[in-house]
N, C-alpha and C positions, 0 to 999 in steps of 0.2 A: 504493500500500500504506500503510496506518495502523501497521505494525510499523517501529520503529526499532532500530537498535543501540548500547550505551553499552555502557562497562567501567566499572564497580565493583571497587574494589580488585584489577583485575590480570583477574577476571574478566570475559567477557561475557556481557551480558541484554541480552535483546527484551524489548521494551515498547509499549506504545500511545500515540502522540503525546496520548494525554489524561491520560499518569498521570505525577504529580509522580518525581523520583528517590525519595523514600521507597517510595511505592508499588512503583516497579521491584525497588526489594533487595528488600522484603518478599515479594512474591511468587516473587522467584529464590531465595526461603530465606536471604537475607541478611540480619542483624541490624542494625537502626541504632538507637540508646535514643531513644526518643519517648515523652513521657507525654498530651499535650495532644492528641495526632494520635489520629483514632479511625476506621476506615475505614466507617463510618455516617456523618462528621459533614463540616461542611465544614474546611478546613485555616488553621490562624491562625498557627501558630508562634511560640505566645505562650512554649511553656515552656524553648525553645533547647537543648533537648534534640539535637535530629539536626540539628545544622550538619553540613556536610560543605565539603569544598574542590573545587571546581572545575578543570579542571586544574591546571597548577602554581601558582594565585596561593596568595596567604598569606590575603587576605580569604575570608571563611566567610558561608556562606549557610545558611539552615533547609530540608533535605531536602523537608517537606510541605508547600512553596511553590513551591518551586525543580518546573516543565515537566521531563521527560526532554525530551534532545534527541539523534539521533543524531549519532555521533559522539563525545559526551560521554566524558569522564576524571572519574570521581567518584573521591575518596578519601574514605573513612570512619573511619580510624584512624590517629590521627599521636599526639604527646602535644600539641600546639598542641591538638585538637581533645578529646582526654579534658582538657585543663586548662581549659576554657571549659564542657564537659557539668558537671563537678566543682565550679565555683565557681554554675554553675545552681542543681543539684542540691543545693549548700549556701544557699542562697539560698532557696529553698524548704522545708529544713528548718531554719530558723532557728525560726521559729513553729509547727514541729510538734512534738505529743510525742515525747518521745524513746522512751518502754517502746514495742515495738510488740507485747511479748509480750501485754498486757492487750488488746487489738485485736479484736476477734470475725473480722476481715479480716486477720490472722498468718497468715504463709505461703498467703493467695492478696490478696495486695496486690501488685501494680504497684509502686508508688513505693518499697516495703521489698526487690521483685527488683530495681529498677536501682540502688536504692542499695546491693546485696551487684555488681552489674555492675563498677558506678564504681569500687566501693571508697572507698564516704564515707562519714564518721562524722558525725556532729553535737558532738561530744565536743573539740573544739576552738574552737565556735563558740560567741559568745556570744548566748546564746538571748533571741530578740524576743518580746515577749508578743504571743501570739494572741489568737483570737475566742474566747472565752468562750463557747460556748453548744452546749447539747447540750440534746435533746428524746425524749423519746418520745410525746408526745400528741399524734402526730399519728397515723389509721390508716395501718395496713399500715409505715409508714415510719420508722427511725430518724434524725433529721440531727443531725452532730456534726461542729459548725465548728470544732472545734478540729482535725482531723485534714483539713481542706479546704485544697488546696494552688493553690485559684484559677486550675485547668488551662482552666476553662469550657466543661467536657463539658456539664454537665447543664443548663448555658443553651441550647448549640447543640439540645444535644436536644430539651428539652422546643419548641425552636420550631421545629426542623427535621423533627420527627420524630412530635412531637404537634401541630406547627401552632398552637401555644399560647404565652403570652407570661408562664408563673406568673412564671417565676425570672429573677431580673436582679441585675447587681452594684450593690452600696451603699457609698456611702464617706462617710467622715466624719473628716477629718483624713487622718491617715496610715494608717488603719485600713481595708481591703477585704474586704468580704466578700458572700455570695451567699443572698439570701433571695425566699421571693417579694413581688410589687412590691404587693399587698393585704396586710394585717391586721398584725398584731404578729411575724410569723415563723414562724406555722403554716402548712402547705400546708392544711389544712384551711379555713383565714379566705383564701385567695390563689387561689380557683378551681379547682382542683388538679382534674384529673380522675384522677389515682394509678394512673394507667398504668404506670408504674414503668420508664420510659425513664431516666429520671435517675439509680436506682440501678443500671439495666444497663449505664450507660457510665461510672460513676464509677471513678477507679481506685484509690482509699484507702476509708478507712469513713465518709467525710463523710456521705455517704446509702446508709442499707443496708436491706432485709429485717431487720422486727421477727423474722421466724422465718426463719432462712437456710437450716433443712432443708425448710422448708415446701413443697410443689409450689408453681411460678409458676402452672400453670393446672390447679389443683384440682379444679373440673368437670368436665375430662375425666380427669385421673388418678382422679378416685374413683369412676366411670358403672362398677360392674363388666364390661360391654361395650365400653368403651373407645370410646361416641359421641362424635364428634365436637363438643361443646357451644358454643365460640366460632366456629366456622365456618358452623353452622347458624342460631346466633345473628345474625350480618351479613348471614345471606340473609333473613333476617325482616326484618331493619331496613330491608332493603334494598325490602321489599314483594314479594321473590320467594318464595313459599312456595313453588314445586314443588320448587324448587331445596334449599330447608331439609329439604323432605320426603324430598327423593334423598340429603342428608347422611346423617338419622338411620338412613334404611333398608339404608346401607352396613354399619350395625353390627343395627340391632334389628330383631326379627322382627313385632314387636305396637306398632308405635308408637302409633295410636291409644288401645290400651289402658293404655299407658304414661302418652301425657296424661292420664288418669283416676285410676290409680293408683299408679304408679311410688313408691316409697319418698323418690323424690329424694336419690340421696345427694350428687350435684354441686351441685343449690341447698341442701342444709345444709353444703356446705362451699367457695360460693362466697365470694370473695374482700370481695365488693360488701358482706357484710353488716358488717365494720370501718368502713366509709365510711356507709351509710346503711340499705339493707335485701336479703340478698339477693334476685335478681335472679328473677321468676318461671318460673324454667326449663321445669318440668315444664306450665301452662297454656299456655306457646307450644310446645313439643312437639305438645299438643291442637289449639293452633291449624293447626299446621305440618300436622300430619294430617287435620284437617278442610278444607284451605284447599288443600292440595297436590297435589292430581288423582292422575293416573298417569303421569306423565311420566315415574319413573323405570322406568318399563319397559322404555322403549325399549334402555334400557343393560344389560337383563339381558342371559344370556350364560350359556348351557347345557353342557357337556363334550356328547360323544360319549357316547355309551354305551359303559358299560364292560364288560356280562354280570357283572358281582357284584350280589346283590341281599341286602337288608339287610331287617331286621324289628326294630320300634321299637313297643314297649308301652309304651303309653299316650300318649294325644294331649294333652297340657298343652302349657304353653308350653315345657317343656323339650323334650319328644317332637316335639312339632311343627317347635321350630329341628331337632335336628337331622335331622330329615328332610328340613328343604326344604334345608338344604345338602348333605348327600346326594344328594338329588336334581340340584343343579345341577350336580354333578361326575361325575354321569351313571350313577349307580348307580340300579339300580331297589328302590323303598323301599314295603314293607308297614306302612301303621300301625294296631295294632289297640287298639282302647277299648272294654271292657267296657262303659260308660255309653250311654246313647242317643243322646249328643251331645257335640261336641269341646271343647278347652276346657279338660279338668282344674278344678282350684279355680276358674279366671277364670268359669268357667260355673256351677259346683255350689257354689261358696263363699262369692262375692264378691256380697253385695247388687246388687240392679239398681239402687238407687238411687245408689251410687257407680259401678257398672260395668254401663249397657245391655247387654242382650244382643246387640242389634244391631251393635255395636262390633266386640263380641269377634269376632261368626261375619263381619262384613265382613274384618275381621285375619286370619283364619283361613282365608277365601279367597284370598286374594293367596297363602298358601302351598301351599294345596291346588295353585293353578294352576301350581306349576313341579313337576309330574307327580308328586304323591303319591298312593298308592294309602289311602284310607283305608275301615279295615271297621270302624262304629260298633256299640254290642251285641254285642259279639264276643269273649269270653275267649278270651288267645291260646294257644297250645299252650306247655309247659315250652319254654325257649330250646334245650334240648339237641336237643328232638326239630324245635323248627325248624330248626336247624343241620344233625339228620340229611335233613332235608326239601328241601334244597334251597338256604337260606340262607346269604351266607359270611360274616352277622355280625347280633350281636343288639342293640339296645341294649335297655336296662332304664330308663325313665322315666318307672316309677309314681304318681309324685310319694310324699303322704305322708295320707293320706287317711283313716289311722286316728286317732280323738280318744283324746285320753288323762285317764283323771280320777285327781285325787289320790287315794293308796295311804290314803282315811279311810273308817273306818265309816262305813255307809248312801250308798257313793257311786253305786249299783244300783238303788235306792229309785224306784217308781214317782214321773213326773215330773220328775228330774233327768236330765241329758243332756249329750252332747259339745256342744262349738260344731259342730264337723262334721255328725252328724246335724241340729241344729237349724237350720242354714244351709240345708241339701238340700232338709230334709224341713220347711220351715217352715210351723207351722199356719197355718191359714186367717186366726185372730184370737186375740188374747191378750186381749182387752177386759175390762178392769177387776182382771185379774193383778197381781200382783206377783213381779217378775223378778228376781231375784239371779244376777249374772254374776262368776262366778269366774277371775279373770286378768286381766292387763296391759297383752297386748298389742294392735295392730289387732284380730284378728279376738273379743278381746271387745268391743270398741265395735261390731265390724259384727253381732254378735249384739245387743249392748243399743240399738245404734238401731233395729235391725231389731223388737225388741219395742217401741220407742216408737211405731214406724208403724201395728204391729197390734195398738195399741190396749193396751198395758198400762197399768196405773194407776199402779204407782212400780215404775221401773228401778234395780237397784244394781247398781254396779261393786265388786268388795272385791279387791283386789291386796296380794302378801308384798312388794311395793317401796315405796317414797317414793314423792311425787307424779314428784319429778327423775328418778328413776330406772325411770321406768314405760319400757316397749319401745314403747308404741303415738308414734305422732307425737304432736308439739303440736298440729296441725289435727285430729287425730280427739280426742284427748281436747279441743280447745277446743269442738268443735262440738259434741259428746255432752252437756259441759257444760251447753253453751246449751241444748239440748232436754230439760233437763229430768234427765238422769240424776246420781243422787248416787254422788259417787266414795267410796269406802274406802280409803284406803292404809293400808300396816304395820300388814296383820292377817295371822295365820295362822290356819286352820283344823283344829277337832280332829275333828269328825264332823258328821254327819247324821241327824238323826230326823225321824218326820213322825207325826202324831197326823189333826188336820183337817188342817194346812197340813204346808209342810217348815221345820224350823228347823236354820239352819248357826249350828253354835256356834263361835264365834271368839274370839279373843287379839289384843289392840294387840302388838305389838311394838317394842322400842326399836330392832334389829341382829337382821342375819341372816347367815348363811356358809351355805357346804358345806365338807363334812371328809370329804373321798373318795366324796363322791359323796351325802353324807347332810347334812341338815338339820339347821342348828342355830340356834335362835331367842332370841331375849334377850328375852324378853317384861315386858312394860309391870305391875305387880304389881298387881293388884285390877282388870284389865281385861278380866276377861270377858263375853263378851257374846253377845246373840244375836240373827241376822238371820231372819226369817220371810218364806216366800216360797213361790206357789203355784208354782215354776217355777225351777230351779236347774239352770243351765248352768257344766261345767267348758273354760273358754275356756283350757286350760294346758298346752295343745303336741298334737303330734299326730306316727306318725309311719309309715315305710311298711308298707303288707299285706301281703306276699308270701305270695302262695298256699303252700302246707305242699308240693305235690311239684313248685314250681321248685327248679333245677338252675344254681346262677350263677357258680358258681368253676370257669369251665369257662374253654377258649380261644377266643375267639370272641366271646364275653359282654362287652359293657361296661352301665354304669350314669350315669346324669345326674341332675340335677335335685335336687326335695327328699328322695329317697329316696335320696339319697347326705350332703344336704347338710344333712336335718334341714329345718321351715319356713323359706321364704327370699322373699325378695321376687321380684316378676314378672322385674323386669332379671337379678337374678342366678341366675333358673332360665336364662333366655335366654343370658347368659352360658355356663352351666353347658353349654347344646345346645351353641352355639357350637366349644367346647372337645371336647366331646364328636366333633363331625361333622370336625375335624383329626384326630383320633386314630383313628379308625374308616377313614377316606377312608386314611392313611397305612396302616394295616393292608390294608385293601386293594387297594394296591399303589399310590396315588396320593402326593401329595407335601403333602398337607396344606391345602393355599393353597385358603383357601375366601375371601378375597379380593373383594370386589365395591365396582366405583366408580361409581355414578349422577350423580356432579355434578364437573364438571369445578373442580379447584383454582383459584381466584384469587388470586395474591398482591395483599396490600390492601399501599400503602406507607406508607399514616399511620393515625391514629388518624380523622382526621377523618372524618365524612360527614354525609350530606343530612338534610335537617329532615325529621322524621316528624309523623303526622297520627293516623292508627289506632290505637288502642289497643296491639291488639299492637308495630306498631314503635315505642313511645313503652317499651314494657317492655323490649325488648329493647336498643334504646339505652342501658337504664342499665348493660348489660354492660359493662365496664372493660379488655375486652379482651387478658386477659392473655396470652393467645397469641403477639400481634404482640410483645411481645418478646422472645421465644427468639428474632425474625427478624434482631435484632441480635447482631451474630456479638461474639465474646467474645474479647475481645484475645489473642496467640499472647503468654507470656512469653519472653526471651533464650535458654534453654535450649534450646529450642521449635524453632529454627531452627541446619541446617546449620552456616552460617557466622557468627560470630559473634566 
């Protein structure tokens, strides 16, 4: 047997002939003060914090050195052994500041819990001058030697833990301290891959989080689907795309069409872009889908039928998730779509040239295949009379389909149009036009590139925002750019007339608000102006149609998508199904857990891995992997435990 037995002040613990005495108390819920001990790291017992006593000798040993051995008599608490933690513990704070109220790390510091433990002040002691230096220009990181008590967490780490050699100690006289072994003292000049090992095990504020409320792994906290992003990522690096492709497909329904278009809100708020640039998320998505077969099939996994049966209008990507999760929890699911063909906006709105058609409808097969019934051309019946019909639930996932144009004169005027109509219904050629596009967001650049292609002779963009303040991306406004179209920001619009051509009369703007719902402009004095244009698109929102004798505040009835959420992007319609297909299934007498695993978990233990070659795994490599740190567990304060 590998179990042994020892007493610990009076008590007895089992332990494993590999775990030091510390390890024993800790795990039996026994406290012993340890700062330098971190159960990631390996054990030095440099800060003499957990001596303990041995049977009855007087000589004192460091707990997270000191083998259990069966049989063992530990003692933990004498005042011999709190008058040796005490003169430690002063010894350490001889060179730290004394305020710890100023501390961004106040009351979640280590060193400020054992020093209320001990019951030590500094306040007696004649104070040793410290290390002088505190930084913030380094990314992601703050370091602040003044408050570094030379435990040598964030040595052991970053080389135990990242495999890496930044951080080492430096001496110079009687002075120690801990920087990396490259450049002047920046992690940025010292290799640093900013993993942030070093501020997870730190146990004062020497290295912290420049934003301490920040998420560690942004990517996936911001994916409104909640993909999986660093997991997926290491299986790219790894050159296993099926496996990358079985991640995303645990959370999203239209991966494919995600790598195309996705909003990306995880790479605008990956970590990587402090350090260098973020990390191309959303292009290895496409690859991951392009590259990643059907393997995750094999892991699907269908309920039983249940006899409830569900009716879901309109087949977007909202409609679509949640029916195929419906469907997998075994309810039998009607989806009907007035349109000829499935898709919603991905189909009827979305240029071909950012989003093939072929994409979408291969996407939209993999859900069809987990038994959806779908009737395309199909106006569904009012939800009430499907409910009377047979149905035990409805959802509503119309999206949002109606364009809306600004409340100005001549906005009816032969020639001017939604972006919605003009995306559908797009003419054949615009050749030698001039296009003036009203609004900010993507789908006016997918309207004003889509006129560059068919041939217009000058594209205008005229937006009520700043260039900063536009809603579309920086890649669609950079691209639009390049092709030629002339952007307008902070203008507003007073009307419409048209003579030969259409003239939109506009106002520069200096400042805009709303005041309950209404427009108020600061406009620019002697800046008016006027745009001419055989072709004026209002690109400025759009939102759901519901037929005049549906029926929806009924029991039975739910709603998803942009006709709940207003215009949203692909992930967060997908989202929206998601959420949608818990609350439907639970109504239905099921239990929510729409749940699905295609790729078996791998705990990675370092940061380290293999050289890559391919493009994609050279991008995905530059992911910083902020994951693997939550896998470092987070010290238990004294309070924390039983005995103590």
């Amino acid at each position: 047997m590998n179990e042994i037995k020892l007493t610990i002040d009076g008590h007895d613990v089992f332990a494993s002939k590999d775990q030091t005495v510390l390890q024993a108390a800790l795990s039996a819920n026994i406290f012993i003060p340890h700062l330098c001990y971190h159960p990631s790291l390996s054990h030095v017992g440099e800060c003499k914090l957990c001596v303990v006593q041995l049977g009855g000798e007087e000589n004192v040993q460091t707990s997270c050195t000191t083998l259990a051995e069966n049989g063992m008599n530990v003692t933990t608490k004498n005042q011999q052994l709190l008058h040796l933690r005490q003169i430690s513990m002063e010894l350490m704070m001889a060179s730290h500041p004394s305020d710890c109220t100023s501390c961004p790390k106040y009351l979640k510091c280590e060193l400020q819990a054992l020093m209320q433990y001990l019951g030590v002040s500094d306040s007696r002691l004649r104070k040793l001058p410290g290390y002088d230096y505190m930084t913030d220009e380094n990314p992601l990181f703050i370091r602040d030697l003044t408050r570094c008590v030379l435990c040598s967490r964030c040595v052991r780490a970053c080389k135990e833990i990242r495999t890496e050699e930044v951080l080492n100690f430096h001496r110079d006289g009687i002075k120690t301290w801990i920087a990396p072994q490259k450049g002047k003292g920046l992690l940025k000049e010292g290799d640093c891959k900013f993993c942030g090992s070093c501020a997870a095990v730190c146990p004062t504020g020497a290295v912290r989080d420049k934003d301490e409320e920040h998420e560690l792994v942004p990517c996936r906290a911001s994916c409104p689907a909640g993909t999986d992003v660093p997991r997926y990522l290491s299986l790219i690096r790894e050159g296993d795309y099926a496996g990358a492709l079985s991640v995303i497909r645990e959370r999203a329904t239209f991966p494919h069409t995600l790598g195309h278009v996705c909003m990306s809100f995880c790479e605008n708020n990956c970590r990587n872009k402090e350090v260098s640039e973020a990390v191309g998320i959303r292009k290895l998505k496409k690859s991951a889908a392009e590259h990643g077969g059907e393997q995750w099939k094999e892991k699907i996994i269908t309920a039983q039928a249940t006899g409830k049966k569900v009716a879901v209008i309109g087949a977007g990507p909202a409609g679509l998730t949640v029916a195929y999760y419906l469907a997998r929890k075994g309810h039998f699911v009607d989806v009907y779509e007035r349109l000829p063909f499935a898709g919603g906006m991905l189909s009827a709105g979305i240029p071909k040239y950012r989003l093939p058609a072929e994409v979408v409808q291969n996407d939209i097969k993999h859900l069809i295949e987990a038994g959806i019934n779908l009737h395309l051309s199909k106006e569904a019946d009012n939800p009430k009379k499907l409910l009377a019909d047979g149905h035990d639930a409805v959802v509503l996932a119309i999206g949002a389909h109606k364009g809306l144009r600004l409340p100005i004169p001549g906005n009816e005027l032969p020639g001017v149009a939604t972006a919605v109509d003009f995306l559908r219904e797009t003419p054949e050629e615009l050749t030698g036009k001039n296009v003036v596009v009203l609004g900010g967001g993507n789908v006016a650049f997918d309207c004003a590139r889509s006129a560059i292609r068919l041939g217009a002779s000058k594209v205008t963009v005229a937006c009520l925002e700043s260039r900063s303040k536009m809603a579309a991306s920086a890649e669609e406004i950079e691209c639009g750019v390049k092709e030629g179209i002339e952007l307008l920001n902070s203008r507003s619009f007073e009307r419409i007339e048209k003579d030969n051509q259409l003239n939109v009369f506009c106002t520069k703007i200096n400042n805009f608000t709303f005041e309950e719902g209404t427009l108020v402009v600061e406009p620019e004095p002697n800046s008016e102006h006027t745009l001419i244009a055989d072709v004026v698109i209002f690109a400025t929102g759009q939102k759901a149609d519901y037929p005049a004798h549906y029926e929806i505040d009924i029991e039975g009835v739910f709603q998803c998508g942009d006709c709940v959420s207003g215009t949203a992007s692909v992930i967060e319609a997908v989202a929206s199904g998601r959420s949608a297909a818990e609350t439907v299934d639970k109504f239905l007498g099921g239990n929510g857990d729409i749940t699905e695993i295609f790729a078996p978990k791998k705990e990675r233990k370092t940061w380290s891995c293999q050289k890559e070659t391919a493009d994609s795994n050279c991008e995905a490599s530059q992911c910083l992997q902020c994951d693997l740190r939550l896998q470092i567990p987070k010290v238990k304060f004294w309070s924390e435990y039983a005995l103590r």
